[in-house]
N, C-alpha and C positions, 0 to 999 in steps of 0.2 A: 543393741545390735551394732555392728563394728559396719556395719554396709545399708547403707541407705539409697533409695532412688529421688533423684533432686529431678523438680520438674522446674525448667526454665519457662518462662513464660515469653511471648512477644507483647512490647506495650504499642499499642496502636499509633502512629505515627500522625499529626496533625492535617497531612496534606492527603487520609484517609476520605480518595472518591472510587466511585464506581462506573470504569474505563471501560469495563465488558473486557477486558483483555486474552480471557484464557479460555479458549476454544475448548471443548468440550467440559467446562463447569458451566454448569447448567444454572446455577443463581448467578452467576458471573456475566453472564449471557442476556440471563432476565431483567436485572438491575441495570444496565451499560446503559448512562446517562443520566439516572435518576440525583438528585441531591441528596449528600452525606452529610453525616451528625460525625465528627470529627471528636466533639469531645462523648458525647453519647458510646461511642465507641471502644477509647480508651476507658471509662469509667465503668462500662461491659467488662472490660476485663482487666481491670484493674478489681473488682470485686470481686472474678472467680479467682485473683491471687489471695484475696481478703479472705474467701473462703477455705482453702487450702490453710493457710496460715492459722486458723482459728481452731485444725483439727490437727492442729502441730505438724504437718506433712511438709517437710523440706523444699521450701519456695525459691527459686529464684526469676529475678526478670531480664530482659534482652531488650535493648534499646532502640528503637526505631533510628534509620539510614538517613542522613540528610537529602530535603527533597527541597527541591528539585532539582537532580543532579546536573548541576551546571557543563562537568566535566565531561558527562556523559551525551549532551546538547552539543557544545565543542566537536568533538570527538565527531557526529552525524552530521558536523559541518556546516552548524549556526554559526554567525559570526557576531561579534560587536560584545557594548558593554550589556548586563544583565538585562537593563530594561529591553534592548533590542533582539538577545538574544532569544527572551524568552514569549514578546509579542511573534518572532519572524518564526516559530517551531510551532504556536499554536496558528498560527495564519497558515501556516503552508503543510503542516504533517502533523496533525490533531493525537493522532494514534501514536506516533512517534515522542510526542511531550507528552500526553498520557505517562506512556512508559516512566517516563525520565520523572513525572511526581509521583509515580506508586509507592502508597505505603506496604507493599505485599511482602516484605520482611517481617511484617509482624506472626504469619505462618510460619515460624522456625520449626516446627517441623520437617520441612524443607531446607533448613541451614545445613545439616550434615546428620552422618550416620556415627554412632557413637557403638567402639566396642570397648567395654568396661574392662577394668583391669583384671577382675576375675575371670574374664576369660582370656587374657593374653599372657603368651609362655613368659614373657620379660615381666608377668604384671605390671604394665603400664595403660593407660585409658587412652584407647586412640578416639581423635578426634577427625574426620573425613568431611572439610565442605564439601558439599553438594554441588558440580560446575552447573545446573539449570538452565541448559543448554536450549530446551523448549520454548522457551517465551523470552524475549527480550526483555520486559519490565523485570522477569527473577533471574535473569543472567546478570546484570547490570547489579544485580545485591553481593556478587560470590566474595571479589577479590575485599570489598568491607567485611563480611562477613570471618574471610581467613583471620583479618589483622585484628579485629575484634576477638575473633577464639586464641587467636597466640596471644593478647596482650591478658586474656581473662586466667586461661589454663596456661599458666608462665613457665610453672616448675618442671622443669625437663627429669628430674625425678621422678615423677608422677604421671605428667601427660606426654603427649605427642600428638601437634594438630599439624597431621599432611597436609600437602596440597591438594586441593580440587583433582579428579581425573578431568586429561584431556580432554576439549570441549571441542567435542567429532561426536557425531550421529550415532556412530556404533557403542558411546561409551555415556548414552543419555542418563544422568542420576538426578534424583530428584529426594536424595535424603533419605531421612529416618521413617518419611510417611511411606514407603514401600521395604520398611527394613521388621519383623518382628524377632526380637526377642525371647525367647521365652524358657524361665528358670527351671528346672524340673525339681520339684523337693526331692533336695538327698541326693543329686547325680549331676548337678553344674546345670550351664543354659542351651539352650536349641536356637540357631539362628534363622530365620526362614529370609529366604530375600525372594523379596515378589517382581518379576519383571512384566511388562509387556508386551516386548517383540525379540524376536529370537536372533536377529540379523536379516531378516527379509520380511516381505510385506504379506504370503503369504497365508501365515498363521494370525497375524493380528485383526486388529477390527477396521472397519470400512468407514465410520463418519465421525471417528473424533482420534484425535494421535495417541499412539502411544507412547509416554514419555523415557519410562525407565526400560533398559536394556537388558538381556541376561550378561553381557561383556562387561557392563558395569557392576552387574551385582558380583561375577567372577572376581573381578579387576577388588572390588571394594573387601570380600572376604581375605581375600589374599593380602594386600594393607593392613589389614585387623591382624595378620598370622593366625586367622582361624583353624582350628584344628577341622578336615573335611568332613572328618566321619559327626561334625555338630554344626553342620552346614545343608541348609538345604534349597533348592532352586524352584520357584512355583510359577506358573504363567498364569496373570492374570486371565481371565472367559476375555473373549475378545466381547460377545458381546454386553459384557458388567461394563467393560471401558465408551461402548457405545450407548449404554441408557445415563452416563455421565459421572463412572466409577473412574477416575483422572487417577486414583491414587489408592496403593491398598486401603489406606487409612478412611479410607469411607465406607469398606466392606468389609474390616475385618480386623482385631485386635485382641491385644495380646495381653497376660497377667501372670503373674509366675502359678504356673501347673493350669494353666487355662488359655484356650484359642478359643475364640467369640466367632464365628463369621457366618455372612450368605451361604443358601443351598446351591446358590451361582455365583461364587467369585473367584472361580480358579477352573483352568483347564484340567480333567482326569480328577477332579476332587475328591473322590471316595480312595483312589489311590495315596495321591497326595498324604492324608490323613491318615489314612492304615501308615505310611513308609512314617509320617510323626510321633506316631503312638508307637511302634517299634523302635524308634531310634531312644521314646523317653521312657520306655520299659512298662508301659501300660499305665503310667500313674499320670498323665494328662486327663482335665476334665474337658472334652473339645464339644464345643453345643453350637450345633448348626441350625441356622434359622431355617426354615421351608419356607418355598415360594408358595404353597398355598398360605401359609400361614402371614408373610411379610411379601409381596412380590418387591421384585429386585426394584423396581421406580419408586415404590412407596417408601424404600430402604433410602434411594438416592434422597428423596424430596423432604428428608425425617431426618436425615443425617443420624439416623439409628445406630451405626457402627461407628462413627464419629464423634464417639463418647472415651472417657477415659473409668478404667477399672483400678482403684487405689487401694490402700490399707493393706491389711490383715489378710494371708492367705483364706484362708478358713470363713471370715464374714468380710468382703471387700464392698468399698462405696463405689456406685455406679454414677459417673456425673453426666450428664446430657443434656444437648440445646431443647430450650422451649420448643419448640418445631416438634418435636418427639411427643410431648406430652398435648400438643394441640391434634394432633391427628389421635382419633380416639382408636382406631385398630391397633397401632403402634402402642399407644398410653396401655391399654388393656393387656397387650403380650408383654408388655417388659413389669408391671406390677405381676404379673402369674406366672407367667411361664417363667421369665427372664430371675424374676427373685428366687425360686425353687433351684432352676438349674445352677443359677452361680452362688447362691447361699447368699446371697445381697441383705447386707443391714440398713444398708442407707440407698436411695435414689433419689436424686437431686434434679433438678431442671432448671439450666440456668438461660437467662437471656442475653443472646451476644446476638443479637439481631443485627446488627452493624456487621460484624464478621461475615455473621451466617449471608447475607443480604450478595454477599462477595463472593459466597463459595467456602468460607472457613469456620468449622464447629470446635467443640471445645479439645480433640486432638489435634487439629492445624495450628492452634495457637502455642502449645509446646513442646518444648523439646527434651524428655527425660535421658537423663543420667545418673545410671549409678556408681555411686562411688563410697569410698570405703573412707571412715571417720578422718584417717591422713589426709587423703585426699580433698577430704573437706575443710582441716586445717591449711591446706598446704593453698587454698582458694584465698585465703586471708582476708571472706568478705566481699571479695570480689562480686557483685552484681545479686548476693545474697538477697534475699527481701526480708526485713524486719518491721515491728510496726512503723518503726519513725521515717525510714526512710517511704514505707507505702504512705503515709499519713503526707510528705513531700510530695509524692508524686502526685496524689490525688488534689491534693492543695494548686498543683503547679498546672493541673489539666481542667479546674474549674476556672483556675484564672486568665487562661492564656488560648487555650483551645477554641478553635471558632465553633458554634454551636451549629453549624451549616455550612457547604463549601459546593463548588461547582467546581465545574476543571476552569473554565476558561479564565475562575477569579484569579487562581496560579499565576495565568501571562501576566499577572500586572506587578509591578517589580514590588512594589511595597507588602503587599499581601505574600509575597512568595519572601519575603525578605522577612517577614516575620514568623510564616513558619520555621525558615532557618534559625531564626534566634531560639526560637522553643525549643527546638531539636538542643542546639547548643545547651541551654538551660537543662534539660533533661542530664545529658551528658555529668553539668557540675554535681547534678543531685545524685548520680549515680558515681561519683568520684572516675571517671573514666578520661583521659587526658587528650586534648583539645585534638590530637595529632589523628586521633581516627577521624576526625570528619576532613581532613584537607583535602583528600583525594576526588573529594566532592566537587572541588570551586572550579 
């Protein structure tokens, strides 16, 4: 097949704790404080790359950001050398150096929205950072993340990685985790862009934000040169964003000739759906879970839609955080119901409890793109993942990863000085050239 979908992955970043940062994720919330397994967590998914790989499914990974962003301490107007700068950010604005060591880069589904060359008039693969405009610790990732996508997808040939949209209120994106995809056999792809607030306060929900905009998802289709009539607009239920649905990607996803989602995760849903399955001429298989059957909290706390659908149109592998298969309601609907309706040959249950523990299942940590065999050549290896290089990284995260981290150990310059070196080390393993971490110092 001349077209593949590459899944990138995020590798977890060393200075991976748990800051509670991100208001309405609810593990995010629950965790805020507790002590993190740094390398426990890398090695979480550095083995659902290992898994991927072993069913030959086109792997690649994405590099954790250098932490703690010095530059970005500066900038909030620490002063002095490292050691000082970074005792006077944790003494005086805890939540503020939080930020500045997040590893929450490693959710690259949140890096940017990806529209693949088969659907652009110029065939070329646009690439769209994500500006992350909502939370300070994922704002502070964009402008790495731009220079990272221009240095990886180089060939102007082939790709084109825009700039971020403006970083204003009205133009909130938050990436490919509110973007679906979806192939139609036989007739090209359906875009759905999922927002949460329309321009006013409104229509949306009452006790947790909504991040993505419909202006952004406008603003992002239009970038892509999407054709409209393969466009479509959906408003998140305000209240899925209130039981702690932050992002489509926890209520709902996508597989070519297939939409998965909640009987509650979108405003007018039955509409919605009928206007889907007319645009894809009836050949969509779309299977809604019922609230009696899953309630929308049990969804949230199971990260059930937080799963990735892979393979083979016809028999596809369903992968899914452990959290899924410990709730036995959830375990029972996705072996019966879940394998009948989607034709499922495989269901997997993997443990990223370290992620999960954060608010991130096994669709947060990637970011697919498909691309066509050129394009694959034209990558030249770039950030690909093969065995030797996984067999290095795993090598590099039992030797160097602390097996436990607190925030506060960060303020102390040595320990924050050594994760930096890791980070660095990472980098040579992944042949990526020194000049993307400067921006950090």
């Amino acid at each position: 097949m001349p077209w593949r979908e590459v899944n990138f992955d995020g590798l977890v970043g060393p200075t991976h704790h748990y800051g509670g940062l991100a208001p309405g994720n609810l593990a995010s919330a629950r965790h805020g404080g507790q002590v993190s397994n740094p390398r426990q967590a890398a090695l979480q998914g550095l083995a659902k790359m290992r898994w991927m790989l072993d069913r030959g499914l086109p792997q690649g990974v994405l590099p954790p950001q250098l932490r703690p962003n010095l530059g970005a301490l500066r900038q909030l107007g620490f002063q002095g050398p490292p050691q000082r700068l970074l005792a006077q950010a944790w003494q005086q604005e805890p939540t503020l150096f939080s930020a500045a060591c997040s590893a929450s880069a490693m959710w690259v589904a949140n890096a940017a929205t990806v529209i693949p060359s088969c659907d652009h008039p110029q065939q070329r693969c646009v690439l769209i950072p994500a500006n992350l405009i909502s939370h300070l610790h994922r704002q502070l990732e964009v402008a790495a993340t731009y220079d990272l996508l221009r240095h990886v997808f180089a060939s102007r040939d082939h790709f084109q990685v825009a700039r971020p949209l403006p970083g204003v209120a009205a133009l909130g994106d938050e990436g490919a985790a509110n973007h679906m995809r979806i192939p139609v056999p036989g007739a090209g792809a359906l875009h759905v862009f999922v927002y949460g607030r329309d321009g006013d306060d409104v229509t949306g929900p009452r006790r947790y934000p909504a991040r993505q905009t419909r202006h952004a998802c406008e603003a992002l289709a239009r970038a892509g040169n999407l054709d409209p009539k393969r466009v479509l607009y959906w408003q998140q239920l305000p209240d899925a964003i209130d039981a702690g649905v932050f992002h489509n990607d926890v209520i709902a996803l996508s597989h070519t000739g297939v939409l998965l989602c909640h009987e509650r995760a979108f405003v007018d849903q039955p509409q919605c759906l009928q206007q889907l399955q007319a645009r894809a001429g009836g050949k969509l298989r779309i299977v809604q879970v019922p609230e009696q059957a899953i309630s929308l909290q049990r969804a949230v706390d199971s990260y059930l839609f937080n799963s990735q659908l892979l393979g083979p149109v016809d028999h596809p592998m369903l992968v899914l955080p452990l959290e899924a298969e410990r709730d036995a309601q959830v375990r029972q609907y996705v072996e019966v119901e879940l394998r009948r309706a989607l034709r499922l040959r495989e269901v997997v249950y993997m443990d990223l409890r370290q992620s999960m523990s954060n608010g991130g299942g096994p669709a947060c940590l990637r970011l697919r793109i498909t691309l066509h065999e050129s394009e694959l050549n034209a990558l030249q290896g770039r950030l690909l993942l093969n065995d030797e290089r996984h067999r290095q990284l795993v090598q590099l995260v039992e030797r160097r990863y602390p097996e436990s981290l607190t925030l506060e150990q960060l303020s102390h310059w040595p320990t924050a000085r050594e994760m930096m070196d890791i980070v660095a080390e990472i980098y040579g393993v992944l042949d990526l050239p020194t000049r993307l971490l400067e921006r950090f110092q």
